[in-house]
C-alpha positions as CSV (number, residue, x, y, z in Angstrom):
1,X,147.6,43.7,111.8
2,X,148.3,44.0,108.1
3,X,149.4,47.3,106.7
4,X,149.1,48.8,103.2
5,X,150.8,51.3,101.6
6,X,149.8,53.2,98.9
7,X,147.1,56.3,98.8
8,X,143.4,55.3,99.4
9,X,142.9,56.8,95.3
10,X,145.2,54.5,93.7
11,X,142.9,52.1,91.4
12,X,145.7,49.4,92.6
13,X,145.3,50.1,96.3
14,X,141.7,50.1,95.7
15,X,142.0,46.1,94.4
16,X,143.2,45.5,98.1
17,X,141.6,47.8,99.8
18,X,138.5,46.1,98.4
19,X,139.5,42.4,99.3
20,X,140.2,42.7,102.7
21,X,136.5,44.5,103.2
22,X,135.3,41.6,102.0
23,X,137.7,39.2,103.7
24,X,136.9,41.0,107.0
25,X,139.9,41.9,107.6
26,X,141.6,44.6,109.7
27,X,144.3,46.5,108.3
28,X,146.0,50.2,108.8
29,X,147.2,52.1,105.8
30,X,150.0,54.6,105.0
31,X,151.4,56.7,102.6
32,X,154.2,55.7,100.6
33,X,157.6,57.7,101.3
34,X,160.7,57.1,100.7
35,X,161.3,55.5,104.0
36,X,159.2,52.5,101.9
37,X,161.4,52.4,99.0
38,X,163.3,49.2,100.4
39,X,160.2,47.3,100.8
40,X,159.4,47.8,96.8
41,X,162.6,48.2,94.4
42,X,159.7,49.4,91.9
43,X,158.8,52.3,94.1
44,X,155.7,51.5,93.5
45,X,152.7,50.9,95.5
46,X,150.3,49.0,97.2
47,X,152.9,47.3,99.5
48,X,151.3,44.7,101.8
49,X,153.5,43.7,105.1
50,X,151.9,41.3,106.8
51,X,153.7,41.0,110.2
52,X,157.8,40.1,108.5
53,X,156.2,39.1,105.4
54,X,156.7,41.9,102.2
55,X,154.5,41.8,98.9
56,X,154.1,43.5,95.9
57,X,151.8,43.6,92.8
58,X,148.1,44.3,93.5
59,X,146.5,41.3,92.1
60,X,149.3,39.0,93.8
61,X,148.5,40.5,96.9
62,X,144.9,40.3,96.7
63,X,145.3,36.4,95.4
64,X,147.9,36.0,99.0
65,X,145.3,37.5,101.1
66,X,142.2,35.1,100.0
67,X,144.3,32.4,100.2
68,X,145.8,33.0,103.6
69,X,142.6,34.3,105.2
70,X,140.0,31.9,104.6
71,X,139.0,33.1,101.3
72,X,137.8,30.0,99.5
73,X,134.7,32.0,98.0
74,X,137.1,34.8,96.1
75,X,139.7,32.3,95.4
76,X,138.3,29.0,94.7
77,X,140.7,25.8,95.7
78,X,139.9,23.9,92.4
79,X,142.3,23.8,90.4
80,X,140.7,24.8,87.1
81,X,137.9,26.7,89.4
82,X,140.5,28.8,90.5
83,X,142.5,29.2,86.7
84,X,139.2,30.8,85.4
85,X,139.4,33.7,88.3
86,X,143.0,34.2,87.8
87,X,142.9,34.1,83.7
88,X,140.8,37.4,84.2
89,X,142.8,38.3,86.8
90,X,145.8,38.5,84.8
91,X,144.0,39.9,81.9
92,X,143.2,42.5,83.5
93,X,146.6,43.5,84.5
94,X,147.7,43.2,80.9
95,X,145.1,43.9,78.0
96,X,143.0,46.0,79.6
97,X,145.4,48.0,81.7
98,X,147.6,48.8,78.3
99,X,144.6,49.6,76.4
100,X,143.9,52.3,79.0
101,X,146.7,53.6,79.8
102,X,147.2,56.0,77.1
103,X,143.4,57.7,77.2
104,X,143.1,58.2,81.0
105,X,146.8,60.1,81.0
106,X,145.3,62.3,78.6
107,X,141.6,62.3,79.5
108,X,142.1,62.5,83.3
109,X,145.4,62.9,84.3
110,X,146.0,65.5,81.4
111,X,149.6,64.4,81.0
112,X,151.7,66.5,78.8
113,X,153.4,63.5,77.2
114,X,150.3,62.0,76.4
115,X,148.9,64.8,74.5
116,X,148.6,62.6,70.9
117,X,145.2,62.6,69.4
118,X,145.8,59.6,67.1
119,X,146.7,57.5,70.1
120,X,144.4,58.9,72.5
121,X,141.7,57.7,69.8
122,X,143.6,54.4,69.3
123,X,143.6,53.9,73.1
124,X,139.9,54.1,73.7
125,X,138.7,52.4,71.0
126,X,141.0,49.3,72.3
127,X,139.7,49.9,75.5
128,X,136.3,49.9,74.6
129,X,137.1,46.7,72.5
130,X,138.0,44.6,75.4
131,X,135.2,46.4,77.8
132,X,133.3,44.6,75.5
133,X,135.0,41.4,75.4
134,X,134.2,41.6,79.3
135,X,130.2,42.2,77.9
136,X,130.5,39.0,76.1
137,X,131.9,36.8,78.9
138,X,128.9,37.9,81.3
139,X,126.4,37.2,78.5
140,X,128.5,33.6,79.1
141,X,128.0,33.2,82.3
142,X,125.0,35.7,83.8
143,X,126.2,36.7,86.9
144,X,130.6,37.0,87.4
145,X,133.4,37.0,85.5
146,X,134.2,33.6,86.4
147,X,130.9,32.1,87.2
148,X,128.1,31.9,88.8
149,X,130.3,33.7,92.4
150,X,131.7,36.8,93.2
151,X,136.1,36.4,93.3
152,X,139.0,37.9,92.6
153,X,138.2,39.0,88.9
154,X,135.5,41.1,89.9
155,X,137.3,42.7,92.3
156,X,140.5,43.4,89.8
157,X,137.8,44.1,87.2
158,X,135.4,46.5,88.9
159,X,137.8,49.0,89.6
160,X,139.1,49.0,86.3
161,X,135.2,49.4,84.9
162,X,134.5,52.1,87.3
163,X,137.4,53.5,85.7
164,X,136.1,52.9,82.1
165,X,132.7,54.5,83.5
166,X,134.3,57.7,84.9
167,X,136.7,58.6,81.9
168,X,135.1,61.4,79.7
169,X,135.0,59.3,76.3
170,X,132.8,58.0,74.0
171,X,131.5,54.5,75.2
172,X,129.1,52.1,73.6
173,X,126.5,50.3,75.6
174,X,127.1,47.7,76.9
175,X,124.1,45.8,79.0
176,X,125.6,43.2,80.5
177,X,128.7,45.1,81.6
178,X,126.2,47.3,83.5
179,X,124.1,44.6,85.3
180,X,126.9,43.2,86.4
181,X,128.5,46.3,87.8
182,X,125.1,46.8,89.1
183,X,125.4,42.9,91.1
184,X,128.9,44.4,92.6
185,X,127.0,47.2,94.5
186,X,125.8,43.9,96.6
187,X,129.2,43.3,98.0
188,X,130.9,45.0,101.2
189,X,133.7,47.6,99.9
190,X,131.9,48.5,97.0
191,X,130.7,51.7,97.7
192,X,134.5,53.2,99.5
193,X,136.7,51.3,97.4
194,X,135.6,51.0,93.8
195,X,132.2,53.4,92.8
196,X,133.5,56.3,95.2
197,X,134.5,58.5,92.8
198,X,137.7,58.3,91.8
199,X,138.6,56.6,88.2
């Protein structure tokens, strides 16, 4: 049986969490301590041990787990089928995570070292710029991220909207962003893994 470490709240552990409802798969989870910290020199979770194997990074493991277990659908096998997934896949690990970061530390996590209202601002209005660069590609392609199928990217990417969603900030509307979020409610895991109400 796979096992996954990390706390059920973690938007990361949610990624995986998610896949493998969809996959069907069976898995047990723990809490990280530091009896873990040799599995991840990052100290950092999830952490996905698959019998002997070890893997880290969220979207890698997610991207492991459709391809090992049959997941054709989430991860297509076409080469440039399977680029478009993994383009937002990995742009959402890098734009849109940075953009955030600042404005949910100090909006939700109510970090003392993010306490800057100048960034703060300068961090939602990034985040709602890309949000919206997500709006545009659905107008693109009226259904997913990468097409006309649920994958990967929605996965990544509908945790990081319900995040978006949940953070007390300004947002503009954006209709396409919210049908789509709307389609994900559709798909096993939704409900416990990315609009259960946790950002």
């Amino acid at each position: 049986m796979l096992t996954i470490i990390g706390k059920a709240g973690s938007i990361n552990v949610r990624k995986v969490l998610w896949t493998c409802a969809v996959l069907g798969l069976p898995y047990r989870r723990e809490e990280w301590n530091e009896e873990h910290a040799a599995l991840n020199p990052n100290r950092m979770v999830p952490v996905l041990v698959d019998e002997d194997f070890v893997l880290w990074e969220s979207n890698t493991i997610c991207r492991y787990l459709a391809g090992r277990y049959g997941g054709a659908a989430l991860l297509p096998r076409d080469p440039q089928e399977r680029a478009q997934v993994e383009q937002w896949m990995d742009w959402q690990a890098t734009e849109l995570n940075t953009a955030w970061r600042y404005a949910f530390m100090a909006l939700v996590r109510a970090s003392p070292a993010h306490r800057d209202p100048a960034q703060v601002e300068a961090s939602i209005v990034a985040w709602n710029r890309l949000v919206g660069l997500l709006d545009a590609r659905l107008g693109q392609t009226g259904a997913y991220v990468a097409g006309e199928r649920f994958t990967l990217a929605d996965i990544v990417l509908g945790v990081s909207v319900n995040r978006w969603l949940m953070t007390p900030m300004q947002r503009p509307g954006y209709p396409q962003v919210d049908a789509w979020y709307a389609r994900l409610a559709a798909h096993a895991g939704f409900s416990e893994h990315c609009a259960n109400g946790t950002p």
